[in-house]
C-alpha positions as CSV (number, residue, x, y, z in Angstrom):
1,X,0.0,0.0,0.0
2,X,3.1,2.4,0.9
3,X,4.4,1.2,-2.8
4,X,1.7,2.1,-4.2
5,X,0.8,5.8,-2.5
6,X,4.6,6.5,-3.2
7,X,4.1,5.5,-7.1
8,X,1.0,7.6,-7.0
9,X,2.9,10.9,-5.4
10,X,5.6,10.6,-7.8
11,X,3.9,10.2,-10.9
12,X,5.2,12.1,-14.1
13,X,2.5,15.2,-13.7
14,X,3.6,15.7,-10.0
15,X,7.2,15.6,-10.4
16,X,6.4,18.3,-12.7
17,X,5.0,20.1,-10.5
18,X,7.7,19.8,-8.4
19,X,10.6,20.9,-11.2
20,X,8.4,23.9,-11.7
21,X,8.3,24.5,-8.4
22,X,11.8,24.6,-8.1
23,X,12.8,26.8,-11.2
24,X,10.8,29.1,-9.8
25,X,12.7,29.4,-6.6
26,X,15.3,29.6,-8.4
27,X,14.0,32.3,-10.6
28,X,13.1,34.3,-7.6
29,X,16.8,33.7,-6.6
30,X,17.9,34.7,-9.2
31,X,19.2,39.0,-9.7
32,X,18.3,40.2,-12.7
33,X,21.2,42.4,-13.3
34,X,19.9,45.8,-12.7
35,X,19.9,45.9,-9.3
36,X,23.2,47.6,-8.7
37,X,21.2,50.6,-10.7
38,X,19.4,51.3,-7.4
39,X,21.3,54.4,-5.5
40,X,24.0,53.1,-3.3
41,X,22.9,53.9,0.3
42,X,19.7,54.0,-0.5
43,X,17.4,52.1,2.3
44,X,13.7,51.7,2.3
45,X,11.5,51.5,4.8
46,X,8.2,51.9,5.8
47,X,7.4,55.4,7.4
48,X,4.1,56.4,9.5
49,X,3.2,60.3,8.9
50,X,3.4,62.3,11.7
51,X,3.1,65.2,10.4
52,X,2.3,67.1,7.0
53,X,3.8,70.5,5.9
54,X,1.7,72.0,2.7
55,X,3.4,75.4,2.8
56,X,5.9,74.4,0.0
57,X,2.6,73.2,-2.2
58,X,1.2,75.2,-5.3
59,X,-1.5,74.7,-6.5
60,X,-3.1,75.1,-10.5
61,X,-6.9,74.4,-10.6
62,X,-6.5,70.6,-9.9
63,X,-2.9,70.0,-10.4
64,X,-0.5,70.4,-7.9
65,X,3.4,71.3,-7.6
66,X,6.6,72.1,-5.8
67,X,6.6,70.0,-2.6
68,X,5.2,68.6,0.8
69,X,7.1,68.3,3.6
70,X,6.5,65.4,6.0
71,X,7.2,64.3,9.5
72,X,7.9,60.3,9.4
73,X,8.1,58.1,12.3
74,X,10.5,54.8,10.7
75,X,8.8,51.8,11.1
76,X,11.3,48.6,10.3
77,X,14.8,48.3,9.3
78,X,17.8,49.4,10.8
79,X,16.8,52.7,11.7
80,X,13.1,51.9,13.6
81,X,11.7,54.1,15.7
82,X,13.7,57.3,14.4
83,X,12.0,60.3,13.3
84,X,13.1,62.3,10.0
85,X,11.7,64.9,7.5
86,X,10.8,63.7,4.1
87,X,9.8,65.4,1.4
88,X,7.2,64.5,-1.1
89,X,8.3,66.0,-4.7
90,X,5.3,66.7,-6.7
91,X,5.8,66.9,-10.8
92,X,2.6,68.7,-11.3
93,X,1.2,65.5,-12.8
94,X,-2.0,63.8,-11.4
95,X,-1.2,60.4,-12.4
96,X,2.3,60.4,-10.5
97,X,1.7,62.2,-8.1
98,X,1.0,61.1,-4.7
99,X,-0.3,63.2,-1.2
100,X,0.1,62.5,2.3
101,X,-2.2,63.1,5.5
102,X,-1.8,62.3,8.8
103,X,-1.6,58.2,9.4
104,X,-0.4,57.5,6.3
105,X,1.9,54.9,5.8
106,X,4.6,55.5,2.9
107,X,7.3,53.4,1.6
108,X,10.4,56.0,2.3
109,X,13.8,56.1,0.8
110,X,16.7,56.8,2.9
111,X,19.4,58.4,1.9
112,X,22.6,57.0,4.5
113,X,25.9,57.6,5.2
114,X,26.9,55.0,7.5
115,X,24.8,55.9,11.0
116,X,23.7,59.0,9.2
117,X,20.6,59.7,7.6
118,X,21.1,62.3,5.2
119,X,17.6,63.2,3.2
120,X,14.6,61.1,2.8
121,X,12.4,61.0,0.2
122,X,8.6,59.7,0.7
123,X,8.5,57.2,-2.5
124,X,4.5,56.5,-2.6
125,X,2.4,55.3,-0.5
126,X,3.6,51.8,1.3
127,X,1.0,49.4,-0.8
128,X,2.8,45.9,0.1
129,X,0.5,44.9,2.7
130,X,-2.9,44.7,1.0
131,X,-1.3,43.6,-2.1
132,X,-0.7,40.3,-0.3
133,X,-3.7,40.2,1.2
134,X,-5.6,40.4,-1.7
135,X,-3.2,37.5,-3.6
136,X,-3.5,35.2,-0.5
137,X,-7.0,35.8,-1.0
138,X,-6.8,34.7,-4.3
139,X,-5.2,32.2,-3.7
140,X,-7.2,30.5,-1.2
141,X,-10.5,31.1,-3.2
142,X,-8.9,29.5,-6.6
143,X,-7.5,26.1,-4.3
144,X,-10.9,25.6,-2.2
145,X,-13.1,26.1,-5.3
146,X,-10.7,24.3,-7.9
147,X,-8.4,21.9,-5.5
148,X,-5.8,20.6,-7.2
149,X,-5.8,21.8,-10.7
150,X,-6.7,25.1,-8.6
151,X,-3.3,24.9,-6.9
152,X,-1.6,24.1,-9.8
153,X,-3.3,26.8,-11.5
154,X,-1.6,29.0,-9.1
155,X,1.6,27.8,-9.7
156,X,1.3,28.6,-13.5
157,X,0.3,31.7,-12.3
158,X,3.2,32.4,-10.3
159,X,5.4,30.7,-13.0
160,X,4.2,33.4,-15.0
161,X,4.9,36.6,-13.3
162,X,8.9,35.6,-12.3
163,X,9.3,34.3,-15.6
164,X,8.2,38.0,-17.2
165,X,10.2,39.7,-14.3
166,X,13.3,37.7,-14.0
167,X,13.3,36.9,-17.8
168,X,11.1,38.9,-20.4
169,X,11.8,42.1,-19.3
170,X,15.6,41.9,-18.2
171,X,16.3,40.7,-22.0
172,X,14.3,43.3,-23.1
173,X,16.6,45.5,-20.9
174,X,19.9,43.9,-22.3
175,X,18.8,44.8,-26.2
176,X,18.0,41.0,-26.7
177,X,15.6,41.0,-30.2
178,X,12.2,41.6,-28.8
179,X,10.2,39.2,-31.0
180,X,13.1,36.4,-30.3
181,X,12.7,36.4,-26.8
182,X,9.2,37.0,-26.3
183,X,8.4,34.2,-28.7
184,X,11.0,31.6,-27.1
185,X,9.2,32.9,-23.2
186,X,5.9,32.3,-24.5
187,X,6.6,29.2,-26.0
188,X,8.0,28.0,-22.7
189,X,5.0,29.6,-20.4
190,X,2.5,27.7,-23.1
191,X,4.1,24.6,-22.6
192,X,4.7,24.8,-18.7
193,X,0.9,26.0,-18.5
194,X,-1.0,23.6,-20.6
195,X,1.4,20.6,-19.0
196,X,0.2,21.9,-15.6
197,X,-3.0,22.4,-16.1
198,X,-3.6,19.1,-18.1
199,X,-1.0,16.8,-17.4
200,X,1.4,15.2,-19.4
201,X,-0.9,13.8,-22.0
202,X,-2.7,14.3,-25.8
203,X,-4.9,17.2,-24.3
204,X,-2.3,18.9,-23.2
205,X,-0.1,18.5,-26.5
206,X,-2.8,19.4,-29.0
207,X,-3.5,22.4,-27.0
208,X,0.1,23.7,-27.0
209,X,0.4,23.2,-31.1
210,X,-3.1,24.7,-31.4
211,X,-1.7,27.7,-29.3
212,X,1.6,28.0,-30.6
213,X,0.6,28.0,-34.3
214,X,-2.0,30.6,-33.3
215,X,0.8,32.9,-31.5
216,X,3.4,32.2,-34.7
217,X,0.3,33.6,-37.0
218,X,-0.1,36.7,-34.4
219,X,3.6,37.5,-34.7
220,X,3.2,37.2,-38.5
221,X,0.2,39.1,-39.1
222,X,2.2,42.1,-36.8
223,X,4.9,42.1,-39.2
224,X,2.8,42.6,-42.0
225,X,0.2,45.1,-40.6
226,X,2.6,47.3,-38.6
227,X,4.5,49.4,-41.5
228,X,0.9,50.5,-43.2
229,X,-0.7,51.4,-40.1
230,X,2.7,54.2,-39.5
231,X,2.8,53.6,-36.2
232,X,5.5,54.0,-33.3
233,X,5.7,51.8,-30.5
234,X,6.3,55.1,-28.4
235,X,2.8,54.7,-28.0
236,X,3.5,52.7,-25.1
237,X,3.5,54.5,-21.8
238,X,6.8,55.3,-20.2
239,X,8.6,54.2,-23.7
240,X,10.0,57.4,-24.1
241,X,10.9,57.8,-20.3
242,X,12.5,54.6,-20.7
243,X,15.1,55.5,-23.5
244,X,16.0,58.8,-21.6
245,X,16.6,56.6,-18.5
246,X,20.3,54.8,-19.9
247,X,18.7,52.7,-22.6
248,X,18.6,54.7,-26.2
249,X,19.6,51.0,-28.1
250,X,15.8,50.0,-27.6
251,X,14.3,49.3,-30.8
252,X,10.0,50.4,-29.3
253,X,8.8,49.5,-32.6
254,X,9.9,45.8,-32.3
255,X,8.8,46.0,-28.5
256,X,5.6,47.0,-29.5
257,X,5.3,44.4,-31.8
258,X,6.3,41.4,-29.1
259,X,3.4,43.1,-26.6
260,X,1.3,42.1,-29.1
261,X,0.9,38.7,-29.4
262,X,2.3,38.4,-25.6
263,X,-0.8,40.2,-24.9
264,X,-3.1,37.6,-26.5
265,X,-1.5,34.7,-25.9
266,X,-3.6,34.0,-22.4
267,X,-6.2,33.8,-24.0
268,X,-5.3,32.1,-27.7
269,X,-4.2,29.5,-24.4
270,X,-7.3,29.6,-23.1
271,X,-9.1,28.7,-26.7
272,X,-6.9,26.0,-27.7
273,X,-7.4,24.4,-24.1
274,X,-11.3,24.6,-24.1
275,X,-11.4,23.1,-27.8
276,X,-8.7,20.1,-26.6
277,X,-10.5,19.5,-24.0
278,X,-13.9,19.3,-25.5
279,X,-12.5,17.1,-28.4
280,X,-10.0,14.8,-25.6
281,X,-14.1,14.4,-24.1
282,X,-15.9,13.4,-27.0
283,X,-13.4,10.6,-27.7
284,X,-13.4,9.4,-24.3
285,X,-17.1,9.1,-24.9
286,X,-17.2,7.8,-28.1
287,X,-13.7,5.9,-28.6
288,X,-14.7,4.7,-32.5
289,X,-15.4,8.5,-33.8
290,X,-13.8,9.6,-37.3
291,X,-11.2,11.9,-37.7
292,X,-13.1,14.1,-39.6
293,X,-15.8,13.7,-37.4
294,X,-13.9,14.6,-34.4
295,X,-12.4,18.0,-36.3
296,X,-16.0,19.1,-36.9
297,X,-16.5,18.6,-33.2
298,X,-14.0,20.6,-32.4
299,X,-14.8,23.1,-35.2
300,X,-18.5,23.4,-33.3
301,X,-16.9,24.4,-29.7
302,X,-14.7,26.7,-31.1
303,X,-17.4,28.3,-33.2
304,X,-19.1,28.7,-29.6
305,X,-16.5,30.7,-28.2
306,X,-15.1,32.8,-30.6
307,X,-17.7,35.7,-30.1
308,X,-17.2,35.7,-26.2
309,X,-13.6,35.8,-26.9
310,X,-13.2,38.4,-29.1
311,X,-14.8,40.5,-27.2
312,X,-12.9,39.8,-24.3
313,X,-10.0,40.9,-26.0
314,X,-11.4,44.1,-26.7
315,X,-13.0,45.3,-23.7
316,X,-9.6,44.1,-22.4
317,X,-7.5,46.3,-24.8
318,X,-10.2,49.1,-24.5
319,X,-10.9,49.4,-20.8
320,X,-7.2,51.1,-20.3
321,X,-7.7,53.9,-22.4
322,X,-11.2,54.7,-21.9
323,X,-10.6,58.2,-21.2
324,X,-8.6,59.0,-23.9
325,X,-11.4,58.0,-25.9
326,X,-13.4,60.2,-23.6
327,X,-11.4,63.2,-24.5
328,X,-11.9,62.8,-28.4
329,X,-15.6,61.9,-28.3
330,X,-15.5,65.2,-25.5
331,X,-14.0,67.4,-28.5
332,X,-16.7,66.6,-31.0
333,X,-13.9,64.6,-33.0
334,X,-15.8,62.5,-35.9
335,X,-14.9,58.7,-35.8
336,X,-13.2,59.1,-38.9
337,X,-10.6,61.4,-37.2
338,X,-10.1,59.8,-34.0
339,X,-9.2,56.1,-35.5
340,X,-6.2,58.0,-37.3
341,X,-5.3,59.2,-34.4
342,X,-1.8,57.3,-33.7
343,X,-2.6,55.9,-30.2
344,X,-6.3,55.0,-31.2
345,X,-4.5,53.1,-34.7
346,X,-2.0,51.4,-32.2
347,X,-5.0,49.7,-30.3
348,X,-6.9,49.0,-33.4
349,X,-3.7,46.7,-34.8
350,X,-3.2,45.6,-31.0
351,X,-7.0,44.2,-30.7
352,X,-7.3,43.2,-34.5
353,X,-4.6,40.8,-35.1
354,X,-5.2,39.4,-31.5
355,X,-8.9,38.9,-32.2
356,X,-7.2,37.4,-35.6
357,X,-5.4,35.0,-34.1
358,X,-8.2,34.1,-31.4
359,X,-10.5,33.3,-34.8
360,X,-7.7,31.0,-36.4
361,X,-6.7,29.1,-33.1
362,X,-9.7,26.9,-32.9
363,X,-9.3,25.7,-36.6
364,X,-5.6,25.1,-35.6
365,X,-6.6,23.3,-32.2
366,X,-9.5,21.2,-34.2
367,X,-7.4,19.6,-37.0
368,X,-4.0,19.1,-34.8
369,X,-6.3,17.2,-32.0
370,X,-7.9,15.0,-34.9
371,X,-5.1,13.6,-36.0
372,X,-3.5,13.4,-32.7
């Protein structure tokens, strides 16, 4: 009986959970090269307001400028329980800046020379806490309603995020081709997903290929469609910030065009999973069924989901600029002059070639999983 629970525990799909567990501890591990970017005797630490100066604040209508003086009271680290003045720079614009009252708890840089502070600087407000709370939250919800599948969901998850943060983006960083490495870490977070999620079987490989033909026609498709649209992947918030900030090698265009298809790759994963799935079910119930059958089975589910899906993709692409769309519709700006507008253009070729490759995925998924 031991024998057999111990063959059970370490069956293929569970020791990969367990490499997958480990790469990402590793991954966390892991520096991703930057760090030594961060000022030298910089320390942060979470400061409680004490006090609040607004005397060095001006203010224009809404906007705000010049600076607020704070009391802080140090809460951790190796300074706790000292009191310093901060200050609280304000640029004047409403989406970076950030204001302090009384209570307020704010993540504070330090500025040290040894036993010395020297300035401080209140960074933003100290967010950390409730961020975990709402993931553990998450988290428990998605293992007590799922189990299993719902813990290894958040694995994938997790898998995920250090694999964009440790990997993606420091490449990006280091001027490794865009399109190169977002392809080869997509390809990678497709297989580690779908393996996860559906084991180490058929299912799982049809709905990889089905996926990953899907993404390779979304990277195509954004070759193709980018030059006519004369568009500049400047478009991208903080891409200009970023090139004045020690990186003018960055090629935004070819970044633009990875964000792309990384963007719809969740859910082009999502399709080719539901339609593997449905198909793996159909010939677990009816073991004798055609190929061709089979592909128009799957042909029927994707059919199903395609409208729900598109549309996913572009309230999803939409909802963050819904007030820039605000501001032309506010000016009286006919349709025909606000979708030549270069940001508007730049979400039109973002949410059309996605919803492109959402359409062809299902095809893709269908045929692959008849076969296989």
């Amino acid at each position: 009986m031991v024998s057999f629970n111990l063959r059970r525990l370490l069956n293929r799909d569970n020791l990969f959970v367990l490499v997958i567990t480990a790469i990402i501890i590793v991954l966390i591990l892991m520096p991703t090269g930057f760090e030594e970017r961060f000022p030298q005797g910089a320390v942060r630490v979470r400061g409680l307001v004490l006090e609040v100066d607004n005397s060095g604040v001006q203010q224009f209508g809404i906007v705000k400028s010049g600076a607020q003086g704070l009391r802080v009271k140090i809460l951790d680290g190796p300074f706790e329980g000292r009191e310093v003045n901060a200050t609280n720079p304000l640029l004047g614009k409403m989406e970076l800046d950030k204001f302090f009252n009384v209570g307020d708890v704010a993540l504070v840089i330090l500025d040290v020379k040894g036993d010395e502070i020297k300035a401080a600087t209140a960074f933003d407000h100290y967010r950390l806490n409730i961020e975990l709370i709402l993931f553990v939250l998450f988290a428990l919800f998605l293992v007590l309603f799922a189990g299993w599948t719902g813990a290894k969901t958040l694995l994938s998850f997790v898998f995920t995020v250090v694999m964009i943060w440790k990997i993606l983006l420091p490449c990006f960083l280091k001027n490794y081709d865009p399109i190169l490495v977002s392809l080869g870490v997509v390809t990678i977070l497709t297989t580690v997903i779908m393996t996860l999620i559906g084991g180490m079987t058929k299912k799982s490989l049809v709905a990889f290929l089905g996926a990953f033909f899907g993404i390779l026609l979304t990277c195509g498709l954004s070759f193709i469609f980018f030059p006519p649209f004369h568009v500049h992947g400047a478009v991208r918030p903080f891409s200009e910030t970023l090139l004045y900030s020690g990186f003018p090698y960055l090629n935004l265009n070819r970044l633009f065009l990875a964000g792309i298809f990384i963007a719809a790759s969740g859910a082009v994963m999502d399709k080719a999973m539901d339609v593997s799935a449905s198909m793996n079910e159909v010939v677990q119930k009816k073991p004798d069924i055609s190929v061709k059958e089979l592909i128009g089975s799957g042909f029927a589910v994707g059919r199903a989901v395609i409208g729900t899906m598109t549309t996913t993709l572009l309230l999803a692409y939409s909802g963050g600029y819904t007030t820039m769309l605000m501001l032309f519709i506010s000016k009286g700006m006919p349709v025909g002059s606000v979708v030549n507008i270069n940001y508007v253009a730049a979400q039109i070729l973002h949410t059309i070639v996605g919803s492109f490759c959402l359409v062809t995925v299902a095809p893709f998924t269908a045929i692959i999983g008849g076969f296989i």
